[in-house]
mmCIF file of the N, C-alpha and C atoms, coordinates in Angstrom:
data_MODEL
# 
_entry.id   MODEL 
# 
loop_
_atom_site.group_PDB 
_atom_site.id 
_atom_site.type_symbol 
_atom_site.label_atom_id 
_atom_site.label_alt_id 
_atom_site.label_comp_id 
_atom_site.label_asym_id 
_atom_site.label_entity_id 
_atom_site.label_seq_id 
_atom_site.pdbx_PDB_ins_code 
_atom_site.Cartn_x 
_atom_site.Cartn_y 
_atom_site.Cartn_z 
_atom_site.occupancy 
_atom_site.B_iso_or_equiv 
_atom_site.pdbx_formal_charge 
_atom_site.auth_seq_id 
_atom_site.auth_comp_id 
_atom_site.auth_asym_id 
_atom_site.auth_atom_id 
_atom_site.pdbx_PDB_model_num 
ATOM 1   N N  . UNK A 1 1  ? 48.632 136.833 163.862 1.00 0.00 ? 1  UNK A N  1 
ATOM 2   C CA . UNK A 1 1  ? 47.273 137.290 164.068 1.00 0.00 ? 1  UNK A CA 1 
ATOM 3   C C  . UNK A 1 1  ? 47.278 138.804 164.236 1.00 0.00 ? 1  UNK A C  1 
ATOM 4   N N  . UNK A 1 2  ? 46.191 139.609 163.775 1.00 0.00 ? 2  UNK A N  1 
ATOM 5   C CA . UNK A 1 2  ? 46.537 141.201 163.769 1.00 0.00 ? 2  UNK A CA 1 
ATOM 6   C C  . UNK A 1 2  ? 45.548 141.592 164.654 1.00 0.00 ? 2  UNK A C  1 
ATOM 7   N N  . UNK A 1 3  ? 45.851 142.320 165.491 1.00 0.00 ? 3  UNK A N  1 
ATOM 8   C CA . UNK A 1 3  ? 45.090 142.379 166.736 1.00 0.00 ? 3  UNK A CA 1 
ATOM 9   C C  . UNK A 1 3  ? 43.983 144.007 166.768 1.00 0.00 ? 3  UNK A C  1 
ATOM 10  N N  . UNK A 1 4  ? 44.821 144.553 165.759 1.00 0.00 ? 4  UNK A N  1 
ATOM 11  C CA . UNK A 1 4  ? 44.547 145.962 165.110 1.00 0.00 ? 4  UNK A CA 1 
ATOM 12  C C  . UNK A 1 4  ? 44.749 146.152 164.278 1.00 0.00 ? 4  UNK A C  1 
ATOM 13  N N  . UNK A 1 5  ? 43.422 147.715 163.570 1.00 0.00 ? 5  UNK A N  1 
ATOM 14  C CA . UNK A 1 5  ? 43.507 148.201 162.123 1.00 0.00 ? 5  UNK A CA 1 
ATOM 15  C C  . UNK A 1 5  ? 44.894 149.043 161.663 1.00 0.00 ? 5  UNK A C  1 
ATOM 16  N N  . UNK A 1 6  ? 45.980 149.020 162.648 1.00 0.00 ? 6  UNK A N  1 
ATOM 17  C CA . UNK A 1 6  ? 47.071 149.374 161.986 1.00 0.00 ? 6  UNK A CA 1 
ATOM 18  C C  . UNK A 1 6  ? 48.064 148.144 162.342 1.00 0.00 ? 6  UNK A C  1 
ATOM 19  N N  . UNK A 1 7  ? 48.152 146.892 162.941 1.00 0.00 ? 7  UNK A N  1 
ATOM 20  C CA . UNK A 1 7  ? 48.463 145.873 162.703 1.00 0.00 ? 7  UNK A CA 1 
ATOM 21  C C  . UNK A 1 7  ? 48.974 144.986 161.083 1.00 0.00 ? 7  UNK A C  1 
ATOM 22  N N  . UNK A 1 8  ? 48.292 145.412 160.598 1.00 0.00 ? 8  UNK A N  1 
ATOM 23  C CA . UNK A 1 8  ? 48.662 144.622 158.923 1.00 0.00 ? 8  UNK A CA 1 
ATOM 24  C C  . UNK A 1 8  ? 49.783 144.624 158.496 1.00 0.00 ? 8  UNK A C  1 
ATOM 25  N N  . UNK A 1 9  ? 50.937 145.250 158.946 1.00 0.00 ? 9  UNK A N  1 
ATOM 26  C CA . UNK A 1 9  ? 52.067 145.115 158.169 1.00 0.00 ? 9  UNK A CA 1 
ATOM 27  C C  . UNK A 1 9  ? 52.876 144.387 159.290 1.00 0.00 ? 9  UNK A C  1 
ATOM 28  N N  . UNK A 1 10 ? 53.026 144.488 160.317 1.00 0.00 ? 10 UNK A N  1 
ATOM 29  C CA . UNK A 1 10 ? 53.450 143.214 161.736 1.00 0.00 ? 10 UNK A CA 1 
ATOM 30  C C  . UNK A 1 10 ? 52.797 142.028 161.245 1.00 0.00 ? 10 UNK A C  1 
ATOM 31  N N  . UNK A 1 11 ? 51.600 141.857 160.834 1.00 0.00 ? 11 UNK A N  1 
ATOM 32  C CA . UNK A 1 11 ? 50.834 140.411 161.139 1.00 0.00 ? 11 UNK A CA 1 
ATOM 33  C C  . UNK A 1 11 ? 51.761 139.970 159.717 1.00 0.00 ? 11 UNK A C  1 
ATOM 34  N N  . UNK A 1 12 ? 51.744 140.912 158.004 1.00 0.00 ? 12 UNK A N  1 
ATOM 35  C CA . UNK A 1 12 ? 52.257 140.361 157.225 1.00 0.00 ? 12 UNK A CA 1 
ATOM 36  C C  . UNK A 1 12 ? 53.615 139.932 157.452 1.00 0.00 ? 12 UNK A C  1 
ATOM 37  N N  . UNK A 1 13 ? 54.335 140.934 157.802 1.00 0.00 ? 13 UNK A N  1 
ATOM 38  C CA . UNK A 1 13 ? 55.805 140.310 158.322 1.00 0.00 ? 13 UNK A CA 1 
ATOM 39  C C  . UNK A 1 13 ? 55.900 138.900 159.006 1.00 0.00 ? 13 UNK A C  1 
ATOM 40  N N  . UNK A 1 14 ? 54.855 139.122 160.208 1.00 0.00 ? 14 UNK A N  1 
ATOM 41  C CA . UNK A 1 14 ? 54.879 137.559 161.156 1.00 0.00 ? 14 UNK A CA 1 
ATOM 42  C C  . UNK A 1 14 ? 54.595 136.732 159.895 1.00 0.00 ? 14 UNK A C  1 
ATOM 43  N N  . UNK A 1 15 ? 53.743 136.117 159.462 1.00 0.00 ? 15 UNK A N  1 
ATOM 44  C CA . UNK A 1 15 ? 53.558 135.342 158.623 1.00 0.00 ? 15 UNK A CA 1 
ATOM 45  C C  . UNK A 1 15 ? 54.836 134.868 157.493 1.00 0.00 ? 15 UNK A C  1 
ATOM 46  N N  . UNK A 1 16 ? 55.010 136.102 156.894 1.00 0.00 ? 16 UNK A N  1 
ATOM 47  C CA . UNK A 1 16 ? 56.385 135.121 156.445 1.00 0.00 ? 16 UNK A CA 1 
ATOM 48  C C  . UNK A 1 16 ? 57.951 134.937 156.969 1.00 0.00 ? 16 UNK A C  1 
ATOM 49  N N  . UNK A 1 17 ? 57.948 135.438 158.569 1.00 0.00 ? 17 UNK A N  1 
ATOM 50  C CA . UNK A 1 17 ? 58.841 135.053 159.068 1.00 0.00 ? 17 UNK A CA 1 
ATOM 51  C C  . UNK A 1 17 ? 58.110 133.527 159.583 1.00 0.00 ? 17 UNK A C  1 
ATOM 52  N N  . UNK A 1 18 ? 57.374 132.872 159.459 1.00 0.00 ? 18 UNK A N  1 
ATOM 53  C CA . UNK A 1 18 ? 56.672 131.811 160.313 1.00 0.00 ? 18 UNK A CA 1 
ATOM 54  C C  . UNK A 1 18 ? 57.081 131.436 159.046 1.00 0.00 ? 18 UNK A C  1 
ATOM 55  N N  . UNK A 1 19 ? 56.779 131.057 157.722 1.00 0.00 ? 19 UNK A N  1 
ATOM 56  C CA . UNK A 1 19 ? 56.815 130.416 156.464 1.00 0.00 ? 19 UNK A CA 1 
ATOM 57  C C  . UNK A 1 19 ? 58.386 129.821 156.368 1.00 0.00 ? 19 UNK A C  1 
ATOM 58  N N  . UNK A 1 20 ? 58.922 131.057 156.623 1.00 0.00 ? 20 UNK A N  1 
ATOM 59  C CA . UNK A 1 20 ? 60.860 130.655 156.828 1.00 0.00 ? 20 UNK A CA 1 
ATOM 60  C C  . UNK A 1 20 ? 61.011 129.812 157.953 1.00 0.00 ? 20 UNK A C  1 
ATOM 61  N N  . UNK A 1 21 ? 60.304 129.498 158.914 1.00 0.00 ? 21 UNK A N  1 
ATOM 62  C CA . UNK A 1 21 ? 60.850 128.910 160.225 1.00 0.00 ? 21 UNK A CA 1 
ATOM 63  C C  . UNK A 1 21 ? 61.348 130.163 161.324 1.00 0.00 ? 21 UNK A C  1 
ATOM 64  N N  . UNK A 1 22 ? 61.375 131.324 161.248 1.00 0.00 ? 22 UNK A N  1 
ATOM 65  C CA . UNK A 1 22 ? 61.769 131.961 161.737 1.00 0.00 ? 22 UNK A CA 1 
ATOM 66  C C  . UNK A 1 22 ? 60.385 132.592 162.991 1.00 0.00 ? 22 UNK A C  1 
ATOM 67  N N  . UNK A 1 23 ? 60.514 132.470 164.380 1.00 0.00 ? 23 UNK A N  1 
ATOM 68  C CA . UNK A 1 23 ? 59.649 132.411 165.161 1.00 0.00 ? 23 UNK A CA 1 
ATOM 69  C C  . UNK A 1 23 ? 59.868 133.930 166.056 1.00 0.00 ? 23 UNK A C  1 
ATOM 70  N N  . UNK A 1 24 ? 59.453 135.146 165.300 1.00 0.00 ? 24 UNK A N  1 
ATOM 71  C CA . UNK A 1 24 ? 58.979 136.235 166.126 1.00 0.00 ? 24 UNK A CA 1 
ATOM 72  C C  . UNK A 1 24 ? 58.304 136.775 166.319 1.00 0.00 ? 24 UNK A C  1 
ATOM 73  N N  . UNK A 1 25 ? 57.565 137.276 167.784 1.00 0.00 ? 25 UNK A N  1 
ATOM 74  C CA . UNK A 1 25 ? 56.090 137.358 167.858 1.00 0.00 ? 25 UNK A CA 1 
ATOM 75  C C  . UNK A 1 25 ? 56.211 138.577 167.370 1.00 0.00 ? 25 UNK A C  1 
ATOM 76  N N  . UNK A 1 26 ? 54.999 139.221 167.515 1.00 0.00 ? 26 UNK A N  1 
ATOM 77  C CA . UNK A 1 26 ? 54.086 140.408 166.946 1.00 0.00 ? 26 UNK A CA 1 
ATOM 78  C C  . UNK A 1 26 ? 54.883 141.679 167.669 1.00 0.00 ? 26 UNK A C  1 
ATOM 79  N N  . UNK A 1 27 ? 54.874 141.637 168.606 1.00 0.00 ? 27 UNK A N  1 
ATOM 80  C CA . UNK A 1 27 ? 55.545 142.694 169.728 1.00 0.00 ? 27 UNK A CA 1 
ATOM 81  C C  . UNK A 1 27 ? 57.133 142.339 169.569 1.00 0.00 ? 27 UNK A C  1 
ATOM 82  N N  . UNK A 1 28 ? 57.552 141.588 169.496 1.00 0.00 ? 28 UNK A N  1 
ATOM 83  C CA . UNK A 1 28 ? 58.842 141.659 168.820 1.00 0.00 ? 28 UNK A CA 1 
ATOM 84  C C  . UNK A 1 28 ? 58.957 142.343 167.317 1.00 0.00 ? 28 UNK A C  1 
ATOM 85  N N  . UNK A 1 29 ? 58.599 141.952 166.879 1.00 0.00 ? 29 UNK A N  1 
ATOM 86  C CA . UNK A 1 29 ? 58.484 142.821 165.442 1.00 0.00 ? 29 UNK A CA 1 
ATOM 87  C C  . UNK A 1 29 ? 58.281 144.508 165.595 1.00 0.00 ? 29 UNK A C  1 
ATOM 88  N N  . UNK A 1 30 ? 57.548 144.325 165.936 1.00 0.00 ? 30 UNK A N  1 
ATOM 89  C CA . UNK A 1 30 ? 56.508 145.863 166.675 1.00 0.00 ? 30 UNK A CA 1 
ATOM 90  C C  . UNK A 1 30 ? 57.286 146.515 167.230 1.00 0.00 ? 30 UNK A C  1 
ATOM 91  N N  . UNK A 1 31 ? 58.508 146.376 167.889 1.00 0.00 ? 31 UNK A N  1 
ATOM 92  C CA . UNK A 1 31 ? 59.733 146.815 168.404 1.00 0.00 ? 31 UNK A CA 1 
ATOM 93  C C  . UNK A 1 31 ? 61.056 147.026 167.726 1.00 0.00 ? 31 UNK A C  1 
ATOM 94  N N  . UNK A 1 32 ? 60.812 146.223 166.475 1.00 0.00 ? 32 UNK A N  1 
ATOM 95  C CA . UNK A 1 32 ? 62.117 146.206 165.567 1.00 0.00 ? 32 UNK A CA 1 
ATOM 96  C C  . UNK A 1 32 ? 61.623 147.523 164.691 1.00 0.00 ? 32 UNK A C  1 
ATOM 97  N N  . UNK A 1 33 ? 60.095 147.193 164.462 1.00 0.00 ? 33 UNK A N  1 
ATOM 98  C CA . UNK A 1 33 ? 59.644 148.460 163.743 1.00 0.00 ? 33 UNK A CA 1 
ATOM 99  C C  . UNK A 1 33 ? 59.550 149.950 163.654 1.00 0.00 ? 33 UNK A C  1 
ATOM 100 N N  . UNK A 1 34 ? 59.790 149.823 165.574 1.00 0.00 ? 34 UNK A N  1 
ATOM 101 C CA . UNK A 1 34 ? 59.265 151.014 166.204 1.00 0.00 ? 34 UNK A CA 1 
ATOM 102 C C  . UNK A 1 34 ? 57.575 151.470 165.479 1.00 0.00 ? 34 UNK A C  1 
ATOM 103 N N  . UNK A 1 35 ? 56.762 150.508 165.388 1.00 0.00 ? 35 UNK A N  1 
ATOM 104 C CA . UNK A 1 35 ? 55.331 150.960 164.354 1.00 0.00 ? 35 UNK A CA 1 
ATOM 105 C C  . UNK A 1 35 ? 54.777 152.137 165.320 1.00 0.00 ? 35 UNK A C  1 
ATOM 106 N N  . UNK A 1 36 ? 53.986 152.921 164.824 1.00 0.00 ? 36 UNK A N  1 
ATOM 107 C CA . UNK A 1 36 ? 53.196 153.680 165.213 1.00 0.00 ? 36 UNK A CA 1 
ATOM 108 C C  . UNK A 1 36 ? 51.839 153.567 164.917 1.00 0.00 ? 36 UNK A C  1 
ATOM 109 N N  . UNK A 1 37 ? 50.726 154.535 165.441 1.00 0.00 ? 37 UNK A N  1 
ATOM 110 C CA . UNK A 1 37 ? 49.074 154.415 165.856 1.00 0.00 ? 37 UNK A CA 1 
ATOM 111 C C  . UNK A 1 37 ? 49.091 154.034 164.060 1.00 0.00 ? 37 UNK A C  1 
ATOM 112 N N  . UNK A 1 38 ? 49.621 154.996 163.126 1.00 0.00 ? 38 UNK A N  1 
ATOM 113 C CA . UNK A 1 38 ? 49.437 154.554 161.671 1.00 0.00 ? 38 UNK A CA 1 
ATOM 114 C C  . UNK A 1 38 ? 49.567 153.299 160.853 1.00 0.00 ? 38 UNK A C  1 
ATOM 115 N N  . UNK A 1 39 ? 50.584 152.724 161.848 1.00 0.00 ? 39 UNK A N  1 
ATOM 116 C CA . UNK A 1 39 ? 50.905 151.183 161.130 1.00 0.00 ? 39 UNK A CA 1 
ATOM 117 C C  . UNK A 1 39 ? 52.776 151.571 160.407 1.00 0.00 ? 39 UNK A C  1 
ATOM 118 N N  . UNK A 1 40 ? 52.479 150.619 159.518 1.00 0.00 ? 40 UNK A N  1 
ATOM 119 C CA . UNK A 1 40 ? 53.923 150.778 158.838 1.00 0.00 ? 40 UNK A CA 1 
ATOM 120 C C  . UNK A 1 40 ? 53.665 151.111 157.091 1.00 0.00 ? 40 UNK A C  1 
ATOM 121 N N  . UNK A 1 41 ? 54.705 152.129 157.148 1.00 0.00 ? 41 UNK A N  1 
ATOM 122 C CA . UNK A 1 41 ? 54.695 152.314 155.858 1.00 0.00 ? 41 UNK A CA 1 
ATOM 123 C C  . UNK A 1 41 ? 55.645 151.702 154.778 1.00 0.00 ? 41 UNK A C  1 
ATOM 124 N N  . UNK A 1 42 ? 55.612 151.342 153.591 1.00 0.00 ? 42 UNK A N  1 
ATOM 125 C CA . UNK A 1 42 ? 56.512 150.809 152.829 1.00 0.00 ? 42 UNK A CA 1 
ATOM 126 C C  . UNK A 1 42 ? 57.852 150.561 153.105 1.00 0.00 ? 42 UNK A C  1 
ATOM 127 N N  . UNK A 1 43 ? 58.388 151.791 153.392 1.00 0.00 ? 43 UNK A N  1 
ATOM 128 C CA . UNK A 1 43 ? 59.772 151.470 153.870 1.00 0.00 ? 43 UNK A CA 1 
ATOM 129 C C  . UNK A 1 43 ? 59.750 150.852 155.478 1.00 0.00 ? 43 UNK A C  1 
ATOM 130 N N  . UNK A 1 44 ? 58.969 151.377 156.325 1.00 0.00 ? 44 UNK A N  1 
ATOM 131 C CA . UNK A 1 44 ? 59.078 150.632 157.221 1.00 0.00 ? 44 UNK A CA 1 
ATOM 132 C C  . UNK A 1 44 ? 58.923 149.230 157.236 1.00 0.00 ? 44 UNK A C  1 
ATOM 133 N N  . UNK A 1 45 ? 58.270 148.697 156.441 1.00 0.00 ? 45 UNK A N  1 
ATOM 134 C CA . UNK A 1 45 ? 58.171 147.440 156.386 1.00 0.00 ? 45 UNK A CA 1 
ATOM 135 C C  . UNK A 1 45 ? 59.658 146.795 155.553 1.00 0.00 ? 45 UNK A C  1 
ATOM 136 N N  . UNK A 1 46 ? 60.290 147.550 154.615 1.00 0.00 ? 46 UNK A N  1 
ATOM 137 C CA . UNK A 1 46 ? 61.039 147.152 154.014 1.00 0.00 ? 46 UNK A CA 1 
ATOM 138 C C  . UNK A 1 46 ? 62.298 146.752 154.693 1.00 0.00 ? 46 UNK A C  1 
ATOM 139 N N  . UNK A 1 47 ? 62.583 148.127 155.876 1.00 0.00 ? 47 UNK A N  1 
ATOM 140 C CA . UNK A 1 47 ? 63.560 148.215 156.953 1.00 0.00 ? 47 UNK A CA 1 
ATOM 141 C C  . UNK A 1 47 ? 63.188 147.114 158.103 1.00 0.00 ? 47 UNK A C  1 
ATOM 142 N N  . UNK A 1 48 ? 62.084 146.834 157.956 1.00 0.00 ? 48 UNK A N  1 
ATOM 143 C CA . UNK A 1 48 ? 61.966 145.742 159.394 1.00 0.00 ? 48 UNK A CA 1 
ATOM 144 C C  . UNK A 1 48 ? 61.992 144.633 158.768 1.00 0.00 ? 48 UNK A C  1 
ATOM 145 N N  . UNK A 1 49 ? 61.720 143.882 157.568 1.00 0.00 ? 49 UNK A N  1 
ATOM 146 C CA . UNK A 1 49 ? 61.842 142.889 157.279 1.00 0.00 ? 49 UNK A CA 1 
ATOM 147 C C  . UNK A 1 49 ? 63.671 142.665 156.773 1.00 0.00 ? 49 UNK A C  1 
ATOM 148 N N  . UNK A 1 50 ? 64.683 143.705 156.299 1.00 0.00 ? 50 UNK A N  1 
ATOM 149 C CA . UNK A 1 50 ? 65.788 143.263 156.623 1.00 0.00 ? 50 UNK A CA 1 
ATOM 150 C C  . UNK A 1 50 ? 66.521 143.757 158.346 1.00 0.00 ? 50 UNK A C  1 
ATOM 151 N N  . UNK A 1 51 ? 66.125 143.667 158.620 1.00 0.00 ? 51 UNK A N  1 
ATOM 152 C CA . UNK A 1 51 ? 66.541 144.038 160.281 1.00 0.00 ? 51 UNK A CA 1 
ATOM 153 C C  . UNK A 1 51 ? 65.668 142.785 160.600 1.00 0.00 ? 51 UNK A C  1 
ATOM 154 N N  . UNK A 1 52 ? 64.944 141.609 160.228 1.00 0.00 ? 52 UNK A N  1 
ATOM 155 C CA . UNK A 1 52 ? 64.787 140.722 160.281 1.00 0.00 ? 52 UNK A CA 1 
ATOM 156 C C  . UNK A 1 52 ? 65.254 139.375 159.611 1.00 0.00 ? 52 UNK A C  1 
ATOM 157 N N  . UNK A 1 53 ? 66.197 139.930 158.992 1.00 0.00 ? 53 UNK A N  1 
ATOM 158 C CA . UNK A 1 53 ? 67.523 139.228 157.740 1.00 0.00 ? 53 UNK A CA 1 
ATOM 159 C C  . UNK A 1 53 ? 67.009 138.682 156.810 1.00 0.00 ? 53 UNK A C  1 
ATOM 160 N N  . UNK A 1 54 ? 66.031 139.328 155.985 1.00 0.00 ? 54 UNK A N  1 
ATOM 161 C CA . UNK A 1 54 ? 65.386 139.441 154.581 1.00 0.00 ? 54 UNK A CA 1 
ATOM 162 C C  . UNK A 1 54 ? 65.906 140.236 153.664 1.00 0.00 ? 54 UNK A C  1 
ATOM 163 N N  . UNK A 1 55 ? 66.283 139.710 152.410 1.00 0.00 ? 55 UNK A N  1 
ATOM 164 C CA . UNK A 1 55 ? 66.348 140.678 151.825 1.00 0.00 ? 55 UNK A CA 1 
ATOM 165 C C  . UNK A 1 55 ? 64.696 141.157 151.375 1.00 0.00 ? 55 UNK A C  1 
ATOM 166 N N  . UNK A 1 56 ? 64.778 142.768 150.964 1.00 0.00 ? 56 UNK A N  1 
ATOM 167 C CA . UNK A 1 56 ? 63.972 143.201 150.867 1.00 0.00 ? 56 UNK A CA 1 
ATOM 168 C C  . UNK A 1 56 ? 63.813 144.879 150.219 1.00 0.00 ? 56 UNK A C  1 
ATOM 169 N N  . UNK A 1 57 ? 62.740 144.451 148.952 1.00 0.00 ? 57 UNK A N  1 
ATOM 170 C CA . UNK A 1 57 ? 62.600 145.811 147.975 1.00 0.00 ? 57 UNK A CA 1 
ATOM 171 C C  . UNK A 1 57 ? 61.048 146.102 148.124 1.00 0.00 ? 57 UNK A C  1 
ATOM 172 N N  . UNK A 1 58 ? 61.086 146.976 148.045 1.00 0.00 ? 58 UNK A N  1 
ATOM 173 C CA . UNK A 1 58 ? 59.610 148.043 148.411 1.00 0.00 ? 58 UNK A CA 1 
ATOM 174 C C  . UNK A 1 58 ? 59.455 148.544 146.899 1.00 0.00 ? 58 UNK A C  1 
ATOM 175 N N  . UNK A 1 59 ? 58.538 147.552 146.025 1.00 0.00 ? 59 UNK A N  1 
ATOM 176 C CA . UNK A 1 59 ? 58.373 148.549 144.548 1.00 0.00 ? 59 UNK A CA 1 
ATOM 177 C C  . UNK A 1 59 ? 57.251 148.207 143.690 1.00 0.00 ? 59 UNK A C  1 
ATOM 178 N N  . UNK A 1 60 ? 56.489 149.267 142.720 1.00 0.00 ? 60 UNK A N  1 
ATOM 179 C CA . UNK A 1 60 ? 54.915 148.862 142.241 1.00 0.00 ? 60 UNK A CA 1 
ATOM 180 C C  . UNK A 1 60 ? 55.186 148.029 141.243 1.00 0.00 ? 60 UNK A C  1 
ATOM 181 N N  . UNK A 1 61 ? 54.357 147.234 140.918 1.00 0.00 ? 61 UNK A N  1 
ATOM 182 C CA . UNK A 1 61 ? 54.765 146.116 139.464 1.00 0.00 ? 61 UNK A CA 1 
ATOM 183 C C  . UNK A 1 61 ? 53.426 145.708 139.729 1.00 0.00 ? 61 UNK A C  1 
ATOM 184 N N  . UNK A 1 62 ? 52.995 145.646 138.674 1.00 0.00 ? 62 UNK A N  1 
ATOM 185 C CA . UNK A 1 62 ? 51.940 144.469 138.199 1.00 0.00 ? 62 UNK A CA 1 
ATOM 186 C C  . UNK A 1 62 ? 51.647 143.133 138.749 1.00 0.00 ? 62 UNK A C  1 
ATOM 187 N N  . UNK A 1 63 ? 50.561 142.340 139.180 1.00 0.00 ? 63 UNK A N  1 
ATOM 188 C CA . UNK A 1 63 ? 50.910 141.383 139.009 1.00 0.00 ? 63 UNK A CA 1 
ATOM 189 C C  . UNK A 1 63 ? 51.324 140.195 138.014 1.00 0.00 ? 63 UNK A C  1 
ATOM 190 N N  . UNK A 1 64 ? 51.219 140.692 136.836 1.00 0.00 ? 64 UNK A N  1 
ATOM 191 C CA . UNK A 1 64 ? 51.900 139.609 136.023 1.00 0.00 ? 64 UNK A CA 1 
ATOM 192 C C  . UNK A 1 64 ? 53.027 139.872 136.014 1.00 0.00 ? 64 UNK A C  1 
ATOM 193 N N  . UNK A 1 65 ? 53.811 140.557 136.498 1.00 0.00 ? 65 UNK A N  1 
ATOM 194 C CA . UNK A 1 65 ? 55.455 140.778 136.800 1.00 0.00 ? 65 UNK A CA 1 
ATOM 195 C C  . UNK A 1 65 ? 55.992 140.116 137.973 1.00 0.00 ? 65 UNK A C  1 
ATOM 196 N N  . UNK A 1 66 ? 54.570 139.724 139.100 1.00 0.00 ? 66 UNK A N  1 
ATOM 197 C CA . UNK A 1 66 ? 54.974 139.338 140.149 1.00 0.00 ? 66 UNK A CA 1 
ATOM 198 C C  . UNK A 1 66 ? 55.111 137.465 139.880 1.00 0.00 ? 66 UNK A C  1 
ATOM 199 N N  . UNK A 1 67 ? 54.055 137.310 138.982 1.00 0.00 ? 67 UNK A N  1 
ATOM 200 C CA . UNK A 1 67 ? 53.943 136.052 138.890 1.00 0.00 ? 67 UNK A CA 1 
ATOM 201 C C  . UNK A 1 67 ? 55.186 135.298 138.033 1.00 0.00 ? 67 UNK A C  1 
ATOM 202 N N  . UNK A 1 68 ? 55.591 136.452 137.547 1.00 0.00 ? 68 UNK A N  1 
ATOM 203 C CA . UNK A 1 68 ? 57.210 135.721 136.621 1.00 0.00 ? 68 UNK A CA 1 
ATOM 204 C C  . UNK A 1 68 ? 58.329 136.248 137.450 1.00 0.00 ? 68 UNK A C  1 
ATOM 205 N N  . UNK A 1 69 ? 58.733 137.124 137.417 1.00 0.00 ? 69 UNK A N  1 
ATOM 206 C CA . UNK A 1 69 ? 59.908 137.257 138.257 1.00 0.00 ? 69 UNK A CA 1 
ATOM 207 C C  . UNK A 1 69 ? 59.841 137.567 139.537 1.00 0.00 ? 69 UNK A C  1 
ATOM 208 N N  . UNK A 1 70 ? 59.238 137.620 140.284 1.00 0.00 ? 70 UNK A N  1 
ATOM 209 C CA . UNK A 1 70 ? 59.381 137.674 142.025 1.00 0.00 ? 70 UNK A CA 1 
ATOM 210 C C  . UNK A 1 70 ? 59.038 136.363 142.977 1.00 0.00 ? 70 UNK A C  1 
ATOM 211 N N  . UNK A 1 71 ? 60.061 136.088 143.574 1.00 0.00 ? 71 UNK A N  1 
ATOM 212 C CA . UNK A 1 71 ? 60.170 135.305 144.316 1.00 0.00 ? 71 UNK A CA 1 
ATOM 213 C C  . UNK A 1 71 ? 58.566 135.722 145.808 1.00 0.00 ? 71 UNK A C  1 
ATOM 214 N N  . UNK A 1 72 ? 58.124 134.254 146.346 1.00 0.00 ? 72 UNK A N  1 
ATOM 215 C CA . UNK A 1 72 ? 57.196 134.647 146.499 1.00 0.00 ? 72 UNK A CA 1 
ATOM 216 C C  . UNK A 1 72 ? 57.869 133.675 148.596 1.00 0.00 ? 72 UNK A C  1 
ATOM 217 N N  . UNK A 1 73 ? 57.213 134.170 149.175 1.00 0.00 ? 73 UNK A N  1 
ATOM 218 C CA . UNK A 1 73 ? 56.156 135.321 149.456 1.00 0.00 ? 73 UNK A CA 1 
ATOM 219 C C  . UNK A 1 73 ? 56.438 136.867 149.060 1.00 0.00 ? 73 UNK A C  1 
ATOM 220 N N  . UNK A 1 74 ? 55.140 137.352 149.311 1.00 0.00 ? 74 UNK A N  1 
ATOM 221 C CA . UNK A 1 74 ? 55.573 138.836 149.157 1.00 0.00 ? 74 UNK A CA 1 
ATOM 222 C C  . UNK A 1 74 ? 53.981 139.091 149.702 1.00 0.00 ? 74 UNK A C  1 
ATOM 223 N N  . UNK A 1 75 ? 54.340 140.908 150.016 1.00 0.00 ? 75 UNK A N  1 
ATOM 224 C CA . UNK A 1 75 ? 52.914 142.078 150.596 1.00 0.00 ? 75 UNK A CA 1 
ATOM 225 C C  . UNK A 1 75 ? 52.860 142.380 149.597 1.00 0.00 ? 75 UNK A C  1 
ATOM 226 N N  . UNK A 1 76 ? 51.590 142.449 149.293 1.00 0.00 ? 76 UNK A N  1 
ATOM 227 C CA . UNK A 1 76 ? 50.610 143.119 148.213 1.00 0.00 ? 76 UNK A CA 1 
ATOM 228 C C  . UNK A 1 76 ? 49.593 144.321 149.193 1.00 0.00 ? 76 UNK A C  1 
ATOM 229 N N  . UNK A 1 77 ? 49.825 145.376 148.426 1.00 0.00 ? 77 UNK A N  1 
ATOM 230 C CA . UNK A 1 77 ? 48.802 146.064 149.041 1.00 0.00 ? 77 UNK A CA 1 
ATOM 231 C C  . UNK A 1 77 ? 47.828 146.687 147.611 1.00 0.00 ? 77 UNK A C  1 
# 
């Protein structure tokens, strides 16, 4: 749940750590992130989701690139 307008990249992370079975709250994350008043930026999200033992690439593609070769879940922004 995102509790704030710079929340969105914690709440996306939570969510697909919840999809894996993997159970860490928001403020746990939020701490792995070190996030700030801005939120998280690409790489931050990229760095907190493997410091959450994901692999994980931060890169623009289409979505019809996403729909054939990328494994899903994934952040769309």
């Amino acid at each position: 749940m995102q509790f704030g307008t710079s929340d969105c990249g914690v709440a996306c992370l939570s969510m697909i750590c919840k999809y894996y079975g993997k159970h860490v709250s928001l403020n746990q994350i939020k701490t792995i992130s070190g996030e700030s008043k801005e939120g998280l930026s690409f790489q931050d999200l990229e760095l907190t989701a493997e410091a959450l033992g994901f692999s994980a690439t931060a890169s623009q593609v289409s979505l019809d690139v996403i729909n054939l070769d990328y494994a899903l879940p994934c952040i769309l922004t």
